[in-house]
C-alpha positions as CSV (number, residue, x, y, z in Angstrom):
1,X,12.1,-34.9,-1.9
2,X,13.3,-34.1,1.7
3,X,14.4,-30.5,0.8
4,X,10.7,-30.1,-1.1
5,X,8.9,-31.3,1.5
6,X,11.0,-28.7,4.1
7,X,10.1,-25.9,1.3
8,X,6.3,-26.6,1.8
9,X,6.7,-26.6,5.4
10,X,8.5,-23.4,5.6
11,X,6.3,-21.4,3.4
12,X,2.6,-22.7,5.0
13,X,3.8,-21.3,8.0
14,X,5.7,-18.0,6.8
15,X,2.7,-16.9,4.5
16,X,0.7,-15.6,7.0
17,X,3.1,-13.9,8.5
18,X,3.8,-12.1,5.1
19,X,0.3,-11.5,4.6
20,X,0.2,-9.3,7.9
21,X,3.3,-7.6,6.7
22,X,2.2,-6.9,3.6
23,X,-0.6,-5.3,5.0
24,X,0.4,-3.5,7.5
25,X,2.6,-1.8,5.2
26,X,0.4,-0.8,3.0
27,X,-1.9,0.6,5.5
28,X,0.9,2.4,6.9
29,X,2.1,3.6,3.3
30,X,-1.8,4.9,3.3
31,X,-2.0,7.0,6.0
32,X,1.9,8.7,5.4
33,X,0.9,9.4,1.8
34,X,-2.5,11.4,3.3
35,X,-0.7,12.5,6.6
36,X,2.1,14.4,3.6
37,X,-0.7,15.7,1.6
38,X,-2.2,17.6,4.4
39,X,1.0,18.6,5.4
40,X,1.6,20.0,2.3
41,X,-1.5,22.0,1.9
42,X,-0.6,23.5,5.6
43,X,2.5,24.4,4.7
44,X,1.7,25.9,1.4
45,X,-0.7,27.9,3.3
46,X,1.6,29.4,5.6
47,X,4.5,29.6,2.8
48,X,1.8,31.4,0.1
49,X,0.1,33.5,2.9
50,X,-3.7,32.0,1.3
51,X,-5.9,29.8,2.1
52,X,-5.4,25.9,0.4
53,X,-7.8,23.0,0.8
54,X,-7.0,19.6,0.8
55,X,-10.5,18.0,-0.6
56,X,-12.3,14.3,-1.5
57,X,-12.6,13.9,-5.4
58,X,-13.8,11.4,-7.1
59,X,-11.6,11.1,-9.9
60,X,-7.9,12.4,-9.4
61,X,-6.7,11.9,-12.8
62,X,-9.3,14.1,-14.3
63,X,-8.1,16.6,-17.1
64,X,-9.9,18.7,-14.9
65,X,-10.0,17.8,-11.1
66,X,-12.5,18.8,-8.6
67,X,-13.9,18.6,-5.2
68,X,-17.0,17.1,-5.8
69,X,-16.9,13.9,-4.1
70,X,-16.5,12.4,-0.3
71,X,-14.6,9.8,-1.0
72,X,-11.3,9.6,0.1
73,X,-10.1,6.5,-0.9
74,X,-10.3,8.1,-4.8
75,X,-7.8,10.4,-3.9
76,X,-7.9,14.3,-2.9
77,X,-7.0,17.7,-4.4
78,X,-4.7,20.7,-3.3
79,X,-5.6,23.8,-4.4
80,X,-5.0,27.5,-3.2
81,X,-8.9,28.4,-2.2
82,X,-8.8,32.3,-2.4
83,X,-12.5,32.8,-2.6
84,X,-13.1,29.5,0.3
85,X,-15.9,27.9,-1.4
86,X,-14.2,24.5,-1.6
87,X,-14.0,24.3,-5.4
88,X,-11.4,24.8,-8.2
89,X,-12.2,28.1,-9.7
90,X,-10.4,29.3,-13.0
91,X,-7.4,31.9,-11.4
92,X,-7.0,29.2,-8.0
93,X,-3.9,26.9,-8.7
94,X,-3.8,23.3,-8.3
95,X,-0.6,22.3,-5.8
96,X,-1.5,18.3,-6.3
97,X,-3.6,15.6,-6.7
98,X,-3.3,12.4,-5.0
99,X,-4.7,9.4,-4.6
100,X,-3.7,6.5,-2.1
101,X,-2.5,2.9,-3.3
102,X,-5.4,0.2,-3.9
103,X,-4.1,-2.0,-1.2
104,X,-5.2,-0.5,1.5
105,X,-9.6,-1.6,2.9
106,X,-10.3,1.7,3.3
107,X,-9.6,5.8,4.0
108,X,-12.2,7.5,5.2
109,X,-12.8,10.3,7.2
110,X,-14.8,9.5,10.3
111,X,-17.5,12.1,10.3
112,X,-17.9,12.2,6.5
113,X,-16.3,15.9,6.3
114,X,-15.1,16.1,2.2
115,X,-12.7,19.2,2.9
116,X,-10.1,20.9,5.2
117,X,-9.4,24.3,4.7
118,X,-5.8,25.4,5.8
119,X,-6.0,29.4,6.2
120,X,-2.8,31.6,5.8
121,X,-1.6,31.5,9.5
122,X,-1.9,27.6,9.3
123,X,-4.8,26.8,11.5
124,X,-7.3,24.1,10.1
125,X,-11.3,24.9,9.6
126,X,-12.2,22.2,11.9
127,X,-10.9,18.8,13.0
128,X,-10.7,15.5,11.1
129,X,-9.6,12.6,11.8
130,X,-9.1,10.0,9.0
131,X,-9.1,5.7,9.4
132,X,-7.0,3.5,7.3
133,X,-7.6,0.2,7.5
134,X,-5.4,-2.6,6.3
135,X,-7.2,-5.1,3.5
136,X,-7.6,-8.6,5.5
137,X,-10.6,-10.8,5.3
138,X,-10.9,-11.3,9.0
139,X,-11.6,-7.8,10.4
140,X,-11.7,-9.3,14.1
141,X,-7.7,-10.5,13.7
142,X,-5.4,-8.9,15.5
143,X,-3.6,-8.4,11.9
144,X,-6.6,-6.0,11.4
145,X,-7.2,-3.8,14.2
146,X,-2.8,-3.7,15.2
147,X,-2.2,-2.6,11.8
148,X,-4.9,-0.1,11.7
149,X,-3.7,4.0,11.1
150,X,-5.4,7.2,12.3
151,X,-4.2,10.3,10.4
152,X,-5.7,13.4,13.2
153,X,-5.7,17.0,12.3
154,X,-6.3,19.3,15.3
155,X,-7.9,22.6,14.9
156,X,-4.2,24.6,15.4
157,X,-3.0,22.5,12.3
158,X,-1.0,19.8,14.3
159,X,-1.2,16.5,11.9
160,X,-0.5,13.2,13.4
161,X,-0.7,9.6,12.6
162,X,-1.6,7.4,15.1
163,X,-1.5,3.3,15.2
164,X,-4.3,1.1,16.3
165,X,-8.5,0.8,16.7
166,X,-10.3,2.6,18.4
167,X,-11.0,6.2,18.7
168,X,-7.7,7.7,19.6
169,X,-7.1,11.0,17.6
Protein backbone atom coordinates (compact mmCIF):
# COMPACT_ATOMS: atom_id res chain seq x y z
CA UNK A 1 0.00 0.00 0.00
CA UNK A 2 3.08 2.13 0.81
CA UNK A 3 4.66 1.77 -2.71
CA UNK A 4 0.96 2.66 -4.23
CA UNK A 5 0.52 5.40 -2.33
CA UNK A 6 4.30 6.77 -3.38
CA UNK A 7 3.04 5.92 -7.13
CA UNK A 8 0.02 8.39 -6.76
CA UNK A 9 2.32 10.86 -5.22
CA UNK A 10 4.87 10.71 -7.92
CA UNK A 11 2.53 10.92 -10.84
CA UNK A 12 0.11 14.00 -9.43
CA UNK A 13 3.04 15.93 -9.40
CA UNK A 14 5.02 14.66 -12.72
CA UNK A 15 1.73 15.06 -14.94
CA UNK A 16 1.95 18.51 -15.33
CA UNK A 17 5.14 18.56 -16.04
CA UNK A 18 4.53 16.13 -18.98
CA UNK A 19 1.73 17.98 -20.05
CA UNK A 20 4.09 21.08 -20.81
CA UNK A 21 6.43 18.71 -22.43
CA UNK A 22 4.11 17.30 -24.45
CA UNK A 23 3.16 20.44 -25.67
CA UNK A 24 5.84 22.14 -26.19
CA UNK A 25 6.94 19.54 -28.44
CA UNK A 26 4.33 19.43 -30.49
CA UNK A 27 4.33 23.06 -30.95
CA UNK A 28 7.86 22.85 -31.81
CA UNK A 29 7.21 19.75 -34.16
CA UNK A 30 4.60 22.40 -35.81
CA UNK A 31 6.58 25.11 -36.62
CA UNK A 32 9.81 22.74 -38.02
CA UNK A 33 7.40 20.88 -40.21
CA UNK A 34 6.09 24.49 -41.79
CA UNK A 35 9.65 26.11 -41.26
CA UNK A 36 10.89 22.75 -43.94
CA UNK A 37 8.05 23.19 -46.20
CA UNK A 38 8.98 26.70 -46.93
CA UNK A 39 12.35 25.77 -47.14
CA UNK A 40 11.63 23.47 -49.57
CA UNK A 41 9.65 25.57 -51.89
CA UNK A 42 12.72 28.20 -51.67
CA UNK A 43 14.97 25.81 -52.53
CA UNK A 44 13.13 24.28 -55.32
CA UNK A 45 12.86 27.62 -56.67
CA UNK A 46 16.36 28.38 -56.88
CA UNK A 47 17.21 24.54 -57.86
CA UNK A 48 14.26 24.62 -60.76
CA UNK A 49 15.11 28.26 -61.82
CA UNK A 50 10.74 28.97 -61.48
CA UNK A 51 8.73 30.35 -59.43
CA UNK A 52 7.03 27.79 -56.43
CA UNK A 53 4.36 28.74 -53.92
CA UNK A 54 3.89 27.45 -50.79
CA UNK A 55 -0.04 28.10 -50.16
CA UNK A 56 -3.16 27.53 -47.35
CA UNK A 57 -5.57 24.68 -48.58
CA UNK A 58 -8.21 23.54 -47.10
CA UNK A 59 -8.05 20.03 -47.67
CA UNK A 60 -4.44 18.46 -48.31
CA UNK A 61 -5.48 15.09 -49.08
CA UNK A 62 -7.64 16.05 -51.92
CA UNK A 63 -7.31 13.81 -55.20
CA UNK A 64 -6.86 17.12 -56.37
CA UNK A 65 -5.31 19.86 -54.08
CA UNK A 66 -5.64 23.48 -54.35
CA UNK A 67 -4.96 26.85 -52.91
CA UNK A 68 -8.23 27.85 -52.14
CA UNK A 69 -8.25 28.29 -48.53
CA UNK A 70 -6.42 30.52 -45.61
CA UNK A 71 -6.17 28.17 -43.34
CA UNK A 72 -3.01 26.97 -42.35
CA UNK A 73 -3.57 24.71 -39.80
CA UNK A 74 -5.33 22.29 -42.79
CA UNK A 75 -2.14 22.00 -44.25
CA UNK A 76 -0.43 23.79 -47.43
CA UNK A 77 0.62 23.02 -51.04
CA UNK A 78 3.92 23.21 -53.10
CA UNK A 79 3.66 23.69 -56.46
CA UNK A 80 5.93 25.21 -59.27
CA UNK A 81 3.72 28.56 -60.12
CA UNK A 82 4.88 29.36 -63.78
CA UNK A 83 2.03 31.60 -64.76
CA UNK A 84 2.02 33.26 -60.66
CA UNK A 85 -1.56 33.33 -60.16
CA UNK A 86 -1.48 31.24 -56.94
CA UNK A 87 -3.34 28.19 -58.23
CA UNK A 88 -2.61 24.66 -59.56
CA UNK A 89 -2.90 24.84 -63.23
CA UNK A 90 -2.93 21.58 -65.43
CA UNK A 91 1.12 21.64 -66.79
CA UNK A 92 2.42 23.25 -62.92
CA UNK A 93 3.77 20.27 -60.79
CA UNK A 94 2.87 19.59 -57.34
CA UNK A 95 6.36 19.27 -55.10
CA UNK A 96 4.11 18.44 -51.80
CA UNK A 97 1.35 18.72 -49.73
CA UNK A 98 1.44 18.98 -46.06
CA UNK A 99 -0.37 19.33 -43.34
CA UNK A 100 0.87 19.94 -39.59
CA UNK A 101 -0.06 17.42 -36.60
CA UNK A 102 -3.48 18.00 -34.75
CA UNK A 103 -1.84 18.68 -31.53
CA UNK A 104 -0.74 21.79 -31.96
CA UNK A 105 -3.83 25.17 -30.82
CA UNK A 106 -3.12 26.71 -33.77
CA UNK A 107 -0.89 27.94 -37.20
CA UNK A 108 -1.76 30.87 -38.55
CA UNK A 109 -0.26 33.36 -40.32
CA UNK A 110 -0.52 36.72 -38.60
CA UNK A 111 -1.75 39.08 -41.22
CA UNK A 112 -4.06 36.51 -42.91
CA UNK A 113 -1.71 36.28 -46.24
CA UNK A 114 -2.81 32.54 -47.88
CA UNK A 115 0.45 32.37 -50.17
CA UNK A 116 4.24 32.93 -50.56
CA UNK A 117 5.58 33.05 -53.68
CA UNK A 118 9.37 32.01 -53.94
CA UNK A 119 10.66 33.39 -57.43
CA UNK A 120 13.69 31.72 -59.20
CA UNK A 121 16.55 33.75 -57.60
CA UNK A 122 15.00 32.77 -54.14
CA UNK A 123 13.58 35.99 -52.81
CA UNK A 124 10.07 35.77 -51.18
CA UNK A 125 6.89 37.99 -52.57
CA UNK A 126 6.46 39.60 -49.32
CA UNK A 127 6.98 38.77 -45.61
CA UNK A 128 5.13 36.35 -43.36
CA UNK A 129 5.37 35.54 -40.30
CA UNK A 130 3.53 32.46 -38.92
CA UNK A 131 2.33 31.61 -34.92
CA UNK A 132 2.13 28.25 -33.48
CA UNK A 133 0.74 27.97 -30.43
CA UNK A 134 0.92 24.98 -28.17
CA UNK A 135 -2.74 23.37 -27.16
CA UNK A 136 -3.12 24.14 -23.18
CA UNK A 137 -6.27 25.31 -21.64
CA UNK A 138 -4.79 28.17 -19.76
CA UNK A 139 -3.47 30.57 -22.47
CA UNK A 140 -2.04 32.95 -19.62
CA UNK A 141 0.43 29.95 -18.24
CA UNK A 142 3.75 30.37 -18.76
CA UNK A 143 3.40 26.66 -20.40
CA UNK A 144 1.52 28.68 -23.12
CA UNK A 145 3.24 31.70 -24.10
CA UNK A 146 7.34 29.83 -23.33
CA UNK A 147 6.32 27.19 -25.62
CA UNK A 148 4.97 29.39 -28.28
CA UNK A 149 6.89 29.24 -32.09
CA UNK A 150 7.26 31.98 -34.70
CA UNK A 151 8.20 30.63 -38.14
CA UNK A 152 9.45 34.46 -40.08
CA UNK A 153 10.14 34.68 -43.72
CA UNK A 154 11.96 37.86 -44.70
CA UNK A 155 11.59 39.34 -48.02
CA UNK A 156 15.40 38.06 -49.26
CA UNK A 157 14.01 34.45 -48.41
CA UNK A 158 15.82 34.01 -44.88
CA UNK A 159 13.34 31.48 -42.93
CA UNK A 160 13.60 31.33 -39.21
CA UNK A 161 11.86 29.94 -36.30
CA UNK A 162 11.77 31.91 -33.40
CA UNK A 163 10.55 30.81 -29.64
CA UNK A 164 8.31 32.78 -27.46
CA UNK A 165 5.05 35.50 -27.47
CA UNK A 166 5.15 38.39 -28.62
CA UNK A 167 5.83 39.95 -31.85
CA UNK A 168 9.40 39.05 -32.55
CA UNK A 169 9.90 38.05 -36.28
Amino acid sequence: MVTVAVAVILMSVAAPAMQSFVAARAASGAADDLWQALRLARSESLKRLAPVTICATNDPNAASPNCHGSDWKSGWLIFVDNDRDVDVGAHEVVLRVGSPTSKVGGLAEDSATAAVTFEANGLAGGVMKFTVTPRVADTSSSTYTSNVRHVCVTVAGQIQVKKGSGNIC
